[in-house]
N, CA and C atoms of all chains as a GROMACS GRO file, in nm:
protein
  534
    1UNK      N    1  -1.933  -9.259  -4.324
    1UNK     CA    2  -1.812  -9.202  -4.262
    1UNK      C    3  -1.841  -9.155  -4.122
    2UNK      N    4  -1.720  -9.195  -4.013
    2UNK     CA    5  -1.775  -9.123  -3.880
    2UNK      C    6  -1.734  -8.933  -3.943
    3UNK      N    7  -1.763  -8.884  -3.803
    3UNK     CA    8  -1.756  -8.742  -3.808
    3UNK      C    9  -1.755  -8.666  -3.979
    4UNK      N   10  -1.909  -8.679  -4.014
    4UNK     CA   11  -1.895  -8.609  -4.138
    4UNK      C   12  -1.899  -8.520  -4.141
    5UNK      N   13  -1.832  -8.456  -4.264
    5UNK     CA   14  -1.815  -8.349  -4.263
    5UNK      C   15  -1.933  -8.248  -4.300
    6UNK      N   16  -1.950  -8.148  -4.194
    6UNK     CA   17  -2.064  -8.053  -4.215
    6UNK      C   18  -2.052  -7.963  -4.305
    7UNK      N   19  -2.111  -7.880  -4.421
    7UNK     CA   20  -2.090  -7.795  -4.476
    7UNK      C   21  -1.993  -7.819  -4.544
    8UNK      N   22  -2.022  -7.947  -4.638
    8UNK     CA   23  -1.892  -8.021  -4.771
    8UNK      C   24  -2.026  -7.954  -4.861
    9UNK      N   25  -2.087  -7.896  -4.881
    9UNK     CA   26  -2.143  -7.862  -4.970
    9UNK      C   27  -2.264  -7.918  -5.034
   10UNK      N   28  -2.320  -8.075  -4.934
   10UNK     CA   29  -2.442  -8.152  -5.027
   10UNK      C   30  -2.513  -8.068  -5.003
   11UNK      N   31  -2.678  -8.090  -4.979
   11UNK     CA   32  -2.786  -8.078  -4.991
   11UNK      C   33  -2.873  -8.189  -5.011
   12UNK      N   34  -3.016  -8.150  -4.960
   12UNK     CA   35  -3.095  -8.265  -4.986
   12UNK      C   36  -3.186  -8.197  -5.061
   13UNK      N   37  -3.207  -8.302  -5.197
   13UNK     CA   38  -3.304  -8.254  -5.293
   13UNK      C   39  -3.463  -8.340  -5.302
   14UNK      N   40  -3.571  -8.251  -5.291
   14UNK     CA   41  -3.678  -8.359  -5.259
   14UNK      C   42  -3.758  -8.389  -5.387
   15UNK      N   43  -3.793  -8.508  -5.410
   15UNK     CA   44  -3.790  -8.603  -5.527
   15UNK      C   45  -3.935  -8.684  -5.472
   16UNK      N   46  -4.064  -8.614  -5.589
   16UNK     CA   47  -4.179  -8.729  -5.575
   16UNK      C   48  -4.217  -8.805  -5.690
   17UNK      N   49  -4.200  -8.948  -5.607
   17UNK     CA   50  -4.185  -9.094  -5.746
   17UNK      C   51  -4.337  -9.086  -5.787
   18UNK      N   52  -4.385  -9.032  -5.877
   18UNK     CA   53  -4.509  -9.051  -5.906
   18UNK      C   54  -4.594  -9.177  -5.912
   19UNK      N   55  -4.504  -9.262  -5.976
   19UNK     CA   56  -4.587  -9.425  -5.964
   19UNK      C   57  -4.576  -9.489  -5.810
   20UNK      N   58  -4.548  -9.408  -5.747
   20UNK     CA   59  -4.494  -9.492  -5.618
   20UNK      C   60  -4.575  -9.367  -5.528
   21UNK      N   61  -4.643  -9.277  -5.560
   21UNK     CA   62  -4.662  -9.140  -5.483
   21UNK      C   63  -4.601  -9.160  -5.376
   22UNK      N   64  -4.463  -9.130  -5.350
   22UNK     CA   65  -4.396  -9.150  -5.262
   22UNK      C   66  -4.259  -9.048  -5.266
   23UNK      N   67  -4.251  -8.956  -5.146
   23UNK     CA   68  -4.149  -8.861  -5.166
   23UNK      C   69  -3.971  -8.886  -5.115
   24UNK      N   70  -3.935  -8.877  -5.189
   24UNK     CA   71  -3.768  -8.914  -5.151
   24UNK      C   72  -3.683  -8.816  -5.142
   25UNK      N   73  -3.638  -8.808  -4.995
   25UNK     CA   74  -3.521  -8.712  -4.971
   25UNK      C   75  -3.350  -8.745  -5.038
   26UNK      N   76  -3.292  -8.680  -5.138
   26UNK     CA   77  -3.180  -8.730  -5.183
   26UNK      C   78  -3.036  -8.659  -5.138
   27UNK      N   79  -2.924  -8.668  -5.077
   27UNK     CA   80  -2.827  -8.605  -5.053
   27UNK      C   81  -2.743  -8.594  -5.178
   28UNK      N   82  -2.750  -8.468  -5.217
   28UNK     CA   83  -2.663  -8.464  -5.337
   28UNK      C   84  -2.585  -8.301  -5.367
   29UNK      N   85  -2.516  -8.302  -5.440
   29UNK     CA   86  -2.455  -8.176  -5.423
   29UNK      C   87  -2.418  -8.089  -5.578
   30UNK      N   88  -2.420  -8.006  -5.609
   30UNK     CA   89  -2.454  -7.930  -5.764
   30UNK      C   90  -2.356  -7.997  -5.855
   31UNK      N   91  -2.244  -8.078  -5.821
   31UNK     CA   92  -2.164  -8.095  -5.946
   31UNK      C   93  -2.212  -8.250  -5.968
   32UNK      N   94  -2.328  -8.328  -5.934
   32UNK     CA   95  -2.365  -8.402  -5.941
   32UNK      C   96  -2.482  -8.394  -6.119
   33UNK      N   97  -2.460  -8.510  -6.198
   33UNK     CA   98  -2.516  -8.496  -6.319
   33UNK      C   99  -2.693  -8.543  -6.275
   34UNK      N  100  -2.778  -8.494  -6.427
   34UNK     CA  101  -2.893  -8.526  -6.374
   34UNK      C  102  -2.864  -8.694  -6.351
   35UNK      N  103  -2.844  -8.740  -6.477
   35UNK     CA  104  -2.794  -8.875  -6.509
   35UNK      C  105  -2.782  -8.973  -6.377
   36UNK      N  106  -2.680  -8.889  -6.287
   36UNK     CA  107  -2.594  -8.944  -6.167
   36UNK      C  108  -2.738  -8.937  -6.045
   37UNK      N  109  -2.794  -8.849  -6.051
   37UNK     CA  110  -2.905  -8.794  -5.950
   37UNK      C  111  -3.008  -8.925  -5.978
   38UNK      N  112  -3.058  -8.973  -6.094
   38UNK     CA  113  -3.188  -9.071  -6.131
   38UNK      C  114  -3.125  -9.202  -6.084
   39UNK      N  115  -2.927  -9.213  -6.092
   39UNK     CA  116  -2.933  -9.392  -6.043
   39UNK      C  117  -2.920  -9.381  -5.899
   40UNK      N  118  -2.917  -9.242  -5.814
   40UNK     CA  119  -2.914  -9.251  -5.695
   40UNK      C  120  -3.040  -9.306  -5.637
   41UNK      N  121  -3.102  -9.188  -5.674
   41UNK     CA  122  -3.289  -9.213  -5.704
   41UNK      C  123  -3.337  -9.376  -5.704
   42UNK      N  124  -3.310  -9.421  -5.810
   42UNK     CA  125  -3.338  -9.529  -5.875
   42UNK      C  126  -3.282  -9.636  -5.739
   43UNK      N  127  -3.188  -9.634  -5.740
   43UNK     CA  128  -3.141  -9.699  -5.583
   43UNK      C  129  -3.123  -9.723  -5.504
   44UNK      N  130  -3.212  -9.654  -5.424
   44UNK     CA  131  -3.246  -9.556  -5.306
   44UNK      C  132  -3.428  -9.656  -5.335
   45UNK      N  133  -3.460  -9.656  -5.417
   45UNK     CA  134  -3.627  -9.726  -5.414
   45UNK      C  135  -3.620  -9.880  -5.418
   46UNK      N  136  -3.486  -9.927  -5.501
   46UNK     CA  137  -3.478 -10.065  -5.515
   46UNK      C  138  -3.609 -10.131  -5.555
   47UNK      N  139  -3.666 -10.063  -5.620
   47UNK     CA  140  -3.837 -10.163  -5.689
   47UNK      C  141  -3.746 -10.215  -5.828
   48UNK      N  142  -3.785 -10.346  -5.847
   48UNK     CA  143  -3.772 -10.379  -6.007
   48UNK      C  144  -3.838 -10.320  -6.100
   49UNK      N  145  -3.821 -10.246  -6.147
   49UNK     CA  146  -3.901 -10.189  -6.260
   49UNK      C  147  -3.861 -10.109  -6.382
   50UNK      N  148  -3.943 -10.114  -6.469
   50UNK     CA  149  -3.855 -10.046  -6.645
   50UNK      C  150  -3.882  -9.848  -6.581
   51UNK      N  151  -3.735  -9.838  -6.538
   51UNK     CA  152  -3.761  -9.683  -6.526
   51UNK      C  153  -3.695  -9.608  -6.633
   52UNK      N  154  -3.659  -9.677  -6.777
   52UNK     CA  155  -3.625  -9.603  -6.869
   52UNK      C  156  -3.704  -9.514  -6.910
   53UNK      N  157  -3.835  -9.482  -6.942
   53UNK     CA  158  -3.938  -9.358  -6.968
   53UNK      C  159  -3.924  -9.231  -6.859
   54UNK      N  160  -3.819  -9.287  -6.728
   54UNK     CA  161  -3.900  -9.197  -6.647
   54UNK      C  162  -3.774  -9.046  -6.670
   55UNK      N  163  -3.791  -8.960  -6.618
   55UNK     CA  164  -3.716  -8.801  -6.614
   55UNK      C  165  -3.750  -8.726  -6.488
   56UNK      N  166  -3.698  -8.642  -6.541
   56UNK     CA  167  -3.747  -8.576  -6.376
   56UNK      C  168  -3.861  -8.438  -6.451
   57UNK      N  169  -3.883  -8.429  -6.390
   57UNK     CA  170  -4.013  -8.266  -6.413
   57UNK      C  171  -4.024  -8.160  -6.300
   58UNK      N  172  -3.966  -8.030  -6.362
   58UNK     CA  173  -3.953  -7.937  -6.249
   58UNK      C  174  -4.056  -7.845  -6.251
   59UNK      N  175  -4.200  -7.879  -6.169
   59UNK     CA  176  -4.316  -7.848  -6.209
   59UNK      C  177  -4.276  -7.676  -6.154
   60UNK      N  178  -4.203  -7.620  -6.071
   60UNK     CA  179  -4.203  -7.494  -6.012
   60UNK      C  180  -4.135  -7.374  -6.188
   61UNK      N  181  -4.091  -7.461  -6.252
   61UNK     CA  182  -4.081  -7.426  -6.389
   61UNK      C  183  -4.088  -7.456  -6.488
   62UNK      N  184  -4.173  -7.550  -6.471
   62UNK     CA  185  -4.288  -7.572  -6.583
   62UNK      C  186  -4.182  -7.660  -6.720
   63UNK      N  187  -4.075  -7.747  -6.686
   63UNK     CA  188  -3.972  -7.755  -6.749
   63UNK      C  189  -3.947  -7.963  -6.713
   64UNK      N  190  -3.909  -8.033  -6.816
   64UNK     CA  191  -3.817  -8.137  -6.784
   64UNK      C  192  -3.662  -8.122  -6.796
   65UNK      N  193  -3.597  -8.187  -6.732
   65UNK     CA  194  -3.455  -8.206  -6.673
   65UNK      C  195  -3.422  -8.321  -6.761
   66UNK      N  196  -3.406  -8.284  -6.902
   66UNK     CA  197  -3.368  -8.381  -7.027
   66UNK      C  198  -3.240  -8.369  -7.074
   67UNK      N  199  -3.176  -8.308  -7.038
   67UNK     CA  200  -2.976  -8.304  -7.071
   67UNK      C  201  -2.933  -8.395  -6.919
   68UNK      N  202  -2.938  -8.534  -6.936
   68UNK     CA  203  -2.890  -8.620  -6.810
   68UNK      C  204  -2.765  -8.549  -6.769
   69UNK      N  205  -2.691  -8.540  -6.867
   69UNK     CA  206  -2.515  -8.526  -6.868
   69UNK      C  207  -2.490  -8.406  -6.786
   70UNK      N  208  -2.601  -8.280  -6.788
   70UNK     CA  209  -2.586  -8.156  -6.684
   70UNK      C  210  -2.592  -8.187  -6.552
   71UNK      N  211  -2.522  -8.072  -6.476
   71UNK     CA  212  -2.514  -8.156  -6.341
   71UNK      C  213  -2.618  -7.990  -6.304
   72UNK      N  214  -2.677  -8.056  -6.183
   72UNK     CA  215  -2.789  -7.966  -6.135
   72UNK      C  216  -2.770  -7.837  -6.094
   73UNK      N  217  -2.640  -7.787  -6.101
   73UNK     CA  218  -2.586  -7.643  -6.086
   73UNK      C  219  -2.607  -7.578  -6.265
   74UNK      N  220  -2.604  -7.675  -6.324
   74UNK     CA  221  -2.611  -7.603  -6.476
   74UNK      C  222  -2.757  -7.617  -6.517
   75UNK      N  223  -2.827  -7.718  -6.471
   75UNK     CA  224  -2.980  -7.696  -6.450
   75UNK      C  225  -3.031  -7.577  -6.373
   76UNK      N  226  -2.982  -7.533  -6.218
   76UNK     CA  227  -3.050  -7.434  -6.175
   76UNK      C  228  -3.122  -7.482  -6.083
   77UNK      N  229  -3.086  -7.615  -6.044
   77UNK     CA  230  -3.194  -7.716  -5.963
   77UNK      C  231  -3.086  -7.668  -5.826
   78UNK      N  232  -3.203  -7.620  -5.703
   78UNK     CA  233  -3.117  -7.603  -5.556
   78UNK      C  234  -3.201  -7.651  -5.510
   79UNK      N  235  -3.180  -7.633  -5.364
   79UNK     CA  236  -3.232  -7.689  -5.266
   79UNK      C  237  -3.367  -7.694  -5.244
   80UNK      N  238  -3.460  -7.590  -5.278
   80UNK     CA  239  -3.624  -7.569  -5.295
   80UNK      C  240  -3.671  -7.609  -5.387
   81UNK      N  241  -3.585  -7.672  -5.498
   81UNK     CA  242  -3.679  -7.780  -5.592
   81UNK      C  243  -3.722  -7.863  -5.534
   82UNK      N  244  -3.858  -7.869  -5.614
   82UNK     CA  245  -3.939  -8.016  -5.572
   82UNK      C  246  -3.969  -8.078  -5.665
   83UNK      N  247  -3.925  -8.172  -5.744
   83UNK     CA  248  -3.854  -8.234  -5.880
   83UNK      C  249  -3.971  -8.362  -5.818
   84UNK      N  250  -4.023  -8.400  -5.973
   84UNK     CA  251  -4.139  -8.509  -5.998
   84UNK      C  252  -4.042  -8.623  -6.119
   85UNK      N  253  -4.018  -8.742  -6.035
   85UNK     CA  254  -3.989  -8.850  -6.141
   85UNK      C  255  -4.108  -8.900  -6.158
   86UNK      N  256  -4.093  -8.910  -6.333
   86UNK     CA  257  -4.254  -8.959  -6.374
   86UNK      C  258  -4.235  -8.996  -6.475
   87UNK      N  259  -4.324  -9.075  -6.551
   87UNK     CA  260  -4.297  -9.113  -6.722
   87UNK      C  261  -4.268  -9.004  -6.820
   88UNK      N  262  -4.250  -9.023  -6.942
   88UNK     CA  263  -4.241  -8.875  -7.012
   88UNK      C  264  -4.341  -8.940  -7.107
   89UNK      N  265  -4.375  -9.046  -7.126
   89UNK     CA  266  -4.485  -9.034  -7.192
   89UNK      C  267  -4.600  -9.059  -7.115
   90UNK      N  268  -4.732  -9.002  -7.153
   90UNK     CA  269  -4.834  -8.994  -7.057
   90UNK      C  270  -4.943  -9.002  -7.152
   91UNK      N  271  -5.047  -9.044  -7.120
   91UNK     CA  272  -5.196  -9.084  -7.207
   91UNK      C  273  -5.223  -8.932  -7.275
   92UNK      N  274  -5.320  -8.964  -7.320
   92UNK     CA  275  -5.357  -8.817  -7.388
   92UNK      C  276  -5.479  -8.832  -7.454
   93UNK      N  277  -5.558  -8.746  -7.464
   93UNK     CA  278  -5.695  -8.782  -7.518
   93UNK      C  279  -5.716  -8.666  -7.612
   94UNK      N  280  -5.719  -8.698  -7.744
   94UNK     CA  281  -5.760  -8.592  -7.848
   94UNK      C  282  -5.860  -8.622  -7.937
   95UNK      N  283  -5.927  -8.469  -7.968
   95UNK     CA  284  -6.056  -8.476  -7.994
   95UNK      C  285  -6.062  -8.388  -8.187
   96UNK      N  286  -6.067  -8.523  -8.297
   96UNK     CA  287  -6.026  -8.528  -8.375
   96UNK      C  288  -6.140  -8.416  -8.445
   97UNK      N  289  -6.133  -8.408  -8.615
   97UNK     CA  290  -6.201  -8.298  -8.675
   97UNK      C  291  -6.332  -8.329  -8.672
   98UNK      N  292  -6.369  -8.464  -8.618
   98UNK     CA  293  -6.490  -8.528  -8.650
   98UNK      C  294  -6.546  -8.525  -8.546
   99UNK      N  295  -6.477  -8.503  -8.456
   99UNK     CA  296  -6.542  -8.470  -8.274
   99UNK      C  297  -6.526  -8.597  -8.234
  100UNK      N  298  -6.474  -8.694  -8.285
  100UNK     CA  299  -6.448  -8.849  -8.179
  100UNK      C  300  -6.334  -8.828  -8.119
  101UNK      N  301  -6.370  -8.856  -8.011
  101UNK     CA  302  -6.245  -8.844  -7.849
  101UNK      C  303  -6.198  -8.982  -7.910
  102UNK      N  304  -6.036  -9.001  -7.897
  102UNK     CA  305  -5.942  -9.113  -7.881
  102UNK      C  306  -5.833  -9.056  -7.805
  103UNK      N  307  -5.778  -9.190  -7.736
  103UNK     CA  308  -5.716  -9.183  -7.652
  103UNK      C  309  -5.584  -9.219  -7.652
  104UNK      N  310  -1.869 -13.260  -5.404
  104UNK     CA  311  -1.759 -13.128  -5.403
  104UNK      C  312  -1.643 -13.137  -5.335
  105UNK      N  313  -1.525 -13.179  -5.373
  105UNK     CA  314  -1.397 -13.228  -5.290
  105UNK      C  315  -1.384 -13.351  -5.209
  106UNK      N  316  -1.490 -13.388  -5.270
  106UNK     CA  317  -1.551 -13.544  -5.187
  106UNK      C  318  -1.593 -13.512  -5.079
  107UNK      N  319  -1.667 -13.443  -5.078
  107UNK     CA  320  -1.780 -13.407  -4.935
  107UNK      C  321  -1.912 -13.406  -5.002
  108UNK      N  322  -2.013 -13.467  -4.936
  108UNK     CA  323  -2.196 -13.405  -4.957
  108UNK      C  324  -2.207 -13.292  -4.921
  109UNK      N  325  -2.284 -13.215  -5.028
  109UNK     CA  326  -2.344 -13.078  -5.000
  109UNK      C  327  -2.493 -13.080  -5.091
  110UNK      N  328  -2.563 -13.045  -5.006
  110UNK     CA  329  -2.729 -12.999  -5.104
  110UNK      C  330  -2.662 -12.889  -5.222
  111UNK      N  331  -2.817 -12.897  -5.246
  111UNK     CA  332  -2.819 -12.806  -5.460
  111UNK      C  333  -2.709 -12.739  -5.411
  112UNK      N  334  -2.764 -12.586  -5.314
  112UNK     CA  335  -2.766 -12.484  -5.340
  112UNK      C  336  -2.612 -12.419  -5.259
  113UNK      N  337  -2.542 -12.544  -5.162
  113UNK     CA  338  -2.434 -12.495  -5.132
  113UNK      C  339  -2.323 -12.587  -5.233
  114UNK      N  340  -2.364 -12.686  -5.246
  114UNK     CA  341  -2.302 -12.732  -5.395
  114UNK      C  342  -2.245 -12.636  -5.499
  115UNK      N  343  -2.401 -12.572  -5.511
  115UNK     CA  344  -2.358 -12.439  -5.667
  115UNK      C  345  -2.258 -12.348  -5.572
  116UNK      N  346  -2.268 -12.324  -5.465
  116UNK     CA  347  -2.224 -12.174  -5.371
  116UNK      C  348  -2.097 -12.188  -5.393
  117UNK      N  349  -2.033 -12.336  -5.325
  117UNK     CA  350  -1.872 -12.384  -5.341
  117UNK      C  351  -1.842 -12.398  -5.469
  118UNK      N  352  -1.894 -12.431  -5.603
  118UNK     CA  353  -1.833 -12.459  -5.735
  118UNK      C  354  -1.881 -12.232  -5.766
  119UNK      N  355  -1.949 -12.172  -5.737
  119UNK     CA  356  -1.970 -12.022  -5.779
  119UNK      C  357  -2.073 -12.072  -5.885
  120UNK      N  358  -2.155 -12.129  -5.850
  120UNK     CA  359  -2.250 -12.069  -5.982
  120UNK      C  360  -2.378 -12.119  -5.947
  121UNK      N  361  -2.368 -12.017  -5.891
  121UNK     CA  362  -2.554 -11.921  -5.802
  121UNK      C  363  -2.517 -11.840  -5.900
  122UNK      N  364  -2.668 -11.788  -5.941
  122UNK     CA  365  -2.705 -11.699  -6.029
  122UNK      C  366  -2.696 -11.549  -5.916
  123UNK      N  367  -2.608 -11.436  -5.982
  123UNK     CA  368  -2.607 -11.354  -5.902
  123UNK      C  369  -2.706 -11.216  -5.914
  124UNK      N  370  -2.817 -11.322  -5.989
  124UNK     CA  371  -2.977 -11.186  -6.007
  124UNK      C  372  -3.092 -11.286  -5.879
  125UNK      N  373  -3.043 -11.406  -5.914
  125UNK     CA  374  -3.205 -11.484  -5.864
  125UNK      C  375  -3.125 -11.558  -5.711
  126UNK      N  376  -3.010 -11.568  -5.711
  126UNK     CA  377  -2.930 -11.658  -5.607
  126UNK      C  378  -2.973 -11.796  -5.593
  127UNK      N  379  -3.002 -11.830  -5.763
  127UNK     CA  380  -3.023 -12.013  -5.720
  127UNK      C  381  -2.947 -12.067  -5.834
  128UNK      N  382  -2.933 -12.203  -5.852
  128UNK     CA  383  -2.818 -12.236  -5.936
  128UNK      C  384  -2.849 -12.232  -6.066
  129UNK      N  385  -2.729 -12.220  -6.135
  129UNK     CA  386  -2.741 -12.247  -6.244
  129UNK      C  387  -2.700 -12.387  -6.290
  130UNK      N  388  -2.803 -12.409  -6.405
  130UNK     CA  389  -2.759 -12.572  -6.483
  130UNK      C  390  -2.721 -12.546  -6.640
  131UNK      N  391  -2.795 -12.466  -6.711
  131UNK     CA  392  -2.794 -12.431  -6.827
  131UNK      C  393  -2.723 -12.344  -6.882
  132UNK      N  394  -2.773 -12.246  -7.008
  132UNK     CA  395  -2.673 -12.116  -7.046
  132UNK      C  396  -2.615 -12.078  -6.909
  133UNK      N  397  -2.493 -11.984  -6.917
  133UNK     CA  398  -2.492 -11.922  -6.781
  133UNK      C  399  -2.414 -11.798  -6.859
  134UNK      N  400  -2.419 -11.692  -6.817
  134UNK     CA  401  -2.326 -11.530  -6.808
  134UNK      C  402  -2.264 -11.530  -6.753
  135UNK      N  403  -2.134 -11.529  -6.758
  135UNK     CA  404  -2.021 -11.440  -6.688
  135UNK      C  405  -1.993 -11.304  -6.722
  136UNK      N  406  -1.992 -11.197  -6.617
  136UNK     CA  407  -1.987 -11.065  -6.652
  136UNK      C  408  -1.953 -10.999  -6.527
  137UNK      N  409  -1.893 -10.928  -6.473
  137UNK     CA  410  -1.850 -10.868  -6.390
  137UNK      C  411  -1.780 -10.972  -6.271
  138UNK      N  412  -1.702 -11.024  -6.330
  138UNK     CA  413  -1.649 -11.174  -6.202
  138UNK      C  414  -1.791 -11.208  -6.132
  139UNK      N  415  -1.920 -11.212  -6.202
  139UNK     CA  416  -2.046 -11.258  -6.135
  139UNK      C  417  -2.075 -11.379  -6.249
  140UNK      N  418  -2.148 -11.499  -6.226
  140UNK     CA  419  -2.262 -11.535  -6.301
  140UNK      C  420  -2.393 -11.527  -6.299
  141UNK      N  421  -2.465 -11.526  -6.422
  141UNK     CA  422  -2.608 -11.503  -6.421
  141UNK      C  423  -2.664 -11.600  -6.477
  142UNK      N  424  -2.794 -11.607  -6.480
  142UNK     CA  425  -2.922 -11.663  -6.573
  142UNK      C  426  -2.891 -11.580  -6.682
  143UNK      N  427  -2.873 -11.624  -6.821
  143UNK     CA  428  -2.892 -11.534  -6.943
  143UNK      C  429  -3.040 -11.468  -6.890
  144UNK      N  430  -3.141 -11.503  -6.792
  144UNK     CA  431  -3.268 -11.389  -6.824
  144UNK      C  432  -3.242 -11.307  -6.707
  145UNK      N  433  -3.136 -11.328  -6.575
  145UNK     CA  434  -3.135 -11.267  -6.492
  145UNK      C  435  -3.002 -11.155  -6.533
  146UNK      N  436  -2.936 -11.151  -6.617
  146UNK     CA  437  -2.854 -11.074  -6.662
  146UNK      C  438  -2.928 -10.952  -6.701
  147UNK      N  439  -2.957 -10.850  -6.672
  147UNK     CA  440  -3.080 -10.759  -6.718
  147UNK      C  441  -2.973 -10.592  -6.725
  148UNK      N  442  -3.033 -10.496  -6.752
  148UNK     CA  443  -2.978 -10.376  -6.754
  148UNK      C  444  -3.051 -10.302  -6.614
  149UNK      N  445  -2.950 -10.251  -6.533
  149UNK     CA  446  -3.062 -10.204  -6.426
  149UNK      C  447  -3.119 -10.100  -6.392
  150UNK      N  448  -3.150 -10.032  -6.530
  150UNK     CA  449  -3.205  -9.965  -6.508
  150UNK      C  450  -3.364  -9.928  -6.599
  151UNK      N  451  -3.312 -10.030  -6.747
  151UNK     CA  452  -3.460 -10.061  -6.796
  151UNK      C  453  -3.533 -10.204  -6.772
  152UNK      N  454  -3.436 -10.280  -6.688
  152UNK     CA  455  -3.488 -10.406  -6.676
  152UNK      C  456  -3.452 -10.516  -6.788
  153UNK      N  457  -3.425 -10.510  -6.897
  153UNK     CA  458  -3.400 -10.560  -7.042
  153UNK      C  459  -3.280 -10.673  -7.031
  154UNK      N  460  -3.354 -10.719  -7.079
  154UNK     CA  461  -3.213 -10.867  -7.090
  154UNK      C  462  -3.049 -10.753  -7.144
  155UNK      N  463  -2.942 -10.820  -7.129
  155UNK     CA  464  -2.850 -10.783  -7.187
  155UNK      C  465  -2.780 -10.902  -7.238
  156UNK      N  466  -2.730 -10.883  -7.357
  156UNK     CA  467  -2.588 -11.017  -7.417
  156UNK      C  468  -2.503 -10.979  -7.384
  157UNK      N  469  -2.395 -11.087  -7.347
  157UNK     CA  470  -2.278 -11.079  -7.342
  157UNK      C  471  -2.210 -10.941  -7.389
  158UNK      N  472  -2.140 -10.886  -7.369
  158UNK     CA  473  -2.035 -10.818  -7.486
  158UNK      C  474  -2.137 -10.710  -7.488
  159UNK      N  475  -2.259 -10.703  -7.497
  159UNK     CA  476  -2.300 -10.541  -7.528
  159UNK      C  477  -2.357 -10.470  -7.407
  160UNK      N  478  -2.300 -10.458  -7.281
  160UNK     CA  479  -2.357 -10.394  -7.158
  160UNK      C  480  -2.259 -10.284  -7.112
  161UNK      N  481  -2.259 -10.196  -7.044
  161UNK     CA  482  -2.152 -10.090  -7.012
  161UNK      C  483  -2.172 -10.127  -6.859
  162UNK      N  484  -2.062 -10.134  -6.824
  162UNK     CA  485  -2.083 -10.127  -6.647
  162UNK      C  486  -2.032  -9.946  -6.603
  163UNK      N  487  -2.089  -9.918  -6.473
  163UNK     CA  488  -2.085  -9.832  -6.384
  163UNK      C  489  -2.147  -9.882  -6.258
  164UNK      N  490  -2.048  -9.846  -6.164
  164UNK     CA  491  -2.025  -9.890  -6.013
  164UNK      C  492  -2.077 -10.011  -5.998
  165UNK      N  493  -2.043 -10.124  -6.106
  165UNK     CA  494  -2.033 -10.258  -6.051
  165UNK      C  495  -2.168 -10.278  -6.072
  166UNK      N  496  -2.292 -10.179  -6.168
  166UNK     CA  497  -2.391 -10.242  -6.237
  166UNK      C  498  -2.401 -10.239  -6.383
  167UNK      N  499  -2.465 -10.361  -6.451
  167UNK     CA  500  -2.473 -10.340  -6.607
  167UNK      C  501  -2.573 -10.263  -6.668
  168UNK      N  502  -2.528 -10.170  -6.734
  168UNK     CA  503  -2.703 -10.131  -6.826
  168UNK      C  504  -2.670 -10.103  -6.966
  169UNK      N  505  -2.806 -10.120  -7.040
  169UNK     CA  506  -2.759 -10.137  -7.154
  169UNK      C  507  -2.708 -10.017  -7.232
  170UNK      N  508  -2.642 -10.052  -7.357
  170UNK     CA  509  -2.615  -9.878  -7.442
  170UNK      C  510  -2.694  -9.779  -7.425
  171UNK      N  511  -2.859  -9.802  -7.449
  171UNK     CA  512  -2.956  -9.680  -7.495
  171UNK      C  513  -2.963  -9.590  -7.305
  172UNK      N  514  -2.940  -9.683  -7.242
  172UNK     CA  515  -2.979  -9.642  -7.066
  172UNK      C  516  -2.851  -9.592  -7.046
  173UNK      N  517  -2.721  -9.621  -7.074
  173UNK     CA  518  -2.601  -9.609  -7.045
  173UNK      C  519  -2.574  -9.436  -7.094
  174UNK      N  520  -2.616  -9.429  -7.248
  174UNK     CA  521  -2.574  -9.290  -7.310
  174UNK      C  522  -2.697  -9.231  -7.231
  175UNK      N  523  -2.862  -9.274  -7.187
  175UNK     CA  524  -2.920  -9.158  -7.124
  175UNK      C  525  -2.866  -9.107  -6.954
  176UNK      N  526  -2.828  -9.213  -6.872
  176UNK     CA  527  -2.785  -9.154  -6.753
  176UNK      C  528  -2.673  -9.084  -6.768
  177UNK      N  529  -2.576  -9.162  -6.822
  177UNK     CA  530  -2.424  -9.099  -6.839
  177UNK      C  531  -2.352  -9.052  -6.915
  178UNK      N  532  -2.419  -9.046  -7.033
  178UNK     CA  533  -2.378  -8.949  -7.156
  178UNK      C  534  -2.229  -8.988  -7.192
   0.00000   0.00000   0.00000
């Protein structure tokens, strides 16, 4: 749009793609769903890839952003989040009663 | 094509059926789905990548994805 409008209320939320270690600035604004926030995300990188595993992770609270359908004002997510898209499943190495490490 | 020569690929362009994942023609199965055609393998969900059939894809803003991706972004 020419002459946009200043102070409509977005924000830019900063977003690091972990498989991509690569940080993405997103314009988005609180009545926006998480849901709505990941295909912006998601399209904004244009890589082919299976990003169904991925979520977001709000490491400043120790928390994932797993209700898509909330929009980031009902999350609590503002402007000083620094939100990690990343797999939700991740390797893990446990060390059984017998003391053998598997992975 | 209307009784004119045209190569493959403006051949498919004037009859519409370029694949609208890979942009080369189609000869075989083909998808129709969003006034687009596809490759049945280029028909995918875009957001897990996954083939989709006919009849079971949800569109939003003019992309397909499948049910399980559809209820996680958009509930």
């Amino acid at each position: 749009h020419e002459g946009r409008v200043v102070g409509d209320g977005s924000w830019e939320l900063n977003v690091l793609v972990t498989d991509l270690k690569a940080e993405r600035k997103l314009r988005v604004d609180g009545d926006m769903s998480i849901g709505n926030v990941m295909i912006k995300l998601v399209e904004s990188l244009d890589v082919a890839m299976d990003w169904s595993d991925h979520g977001f992770w709000w490491p400043q609270r120790n928390s994932w952003l797993l209700r898509t359908h909330w929009t980031l004002d009902k999350c609590g997510v503002q402007a000083d989040a620094q939100l990690h898209f990343t797999p939700t499943h991740k390797n893990l190495r446990v060390q059984l009663p017998d003391l053998q490490l598997v992975d | 094509h209307d009784g004119q020569p045209y190569c493959e690929i403006h051949y498919h362009a004037k009859r519409g059926s370029l694949c609208s994942g890979c942009q080369k023609p189609i000869t075989g199965r083909c998808i129709t789905a969003m006034s687009k055609k596809f490759h049945p393998e280029h028909f995918v969900c875009a957001f897990c990548l996954k083939q989709l059939n006919k009849g079971t894809f949800k569109e939003q803003n003019d992309k397909p994805y499948c049910h399980p991706c559809f209820v996680k972004l958009f509930g």
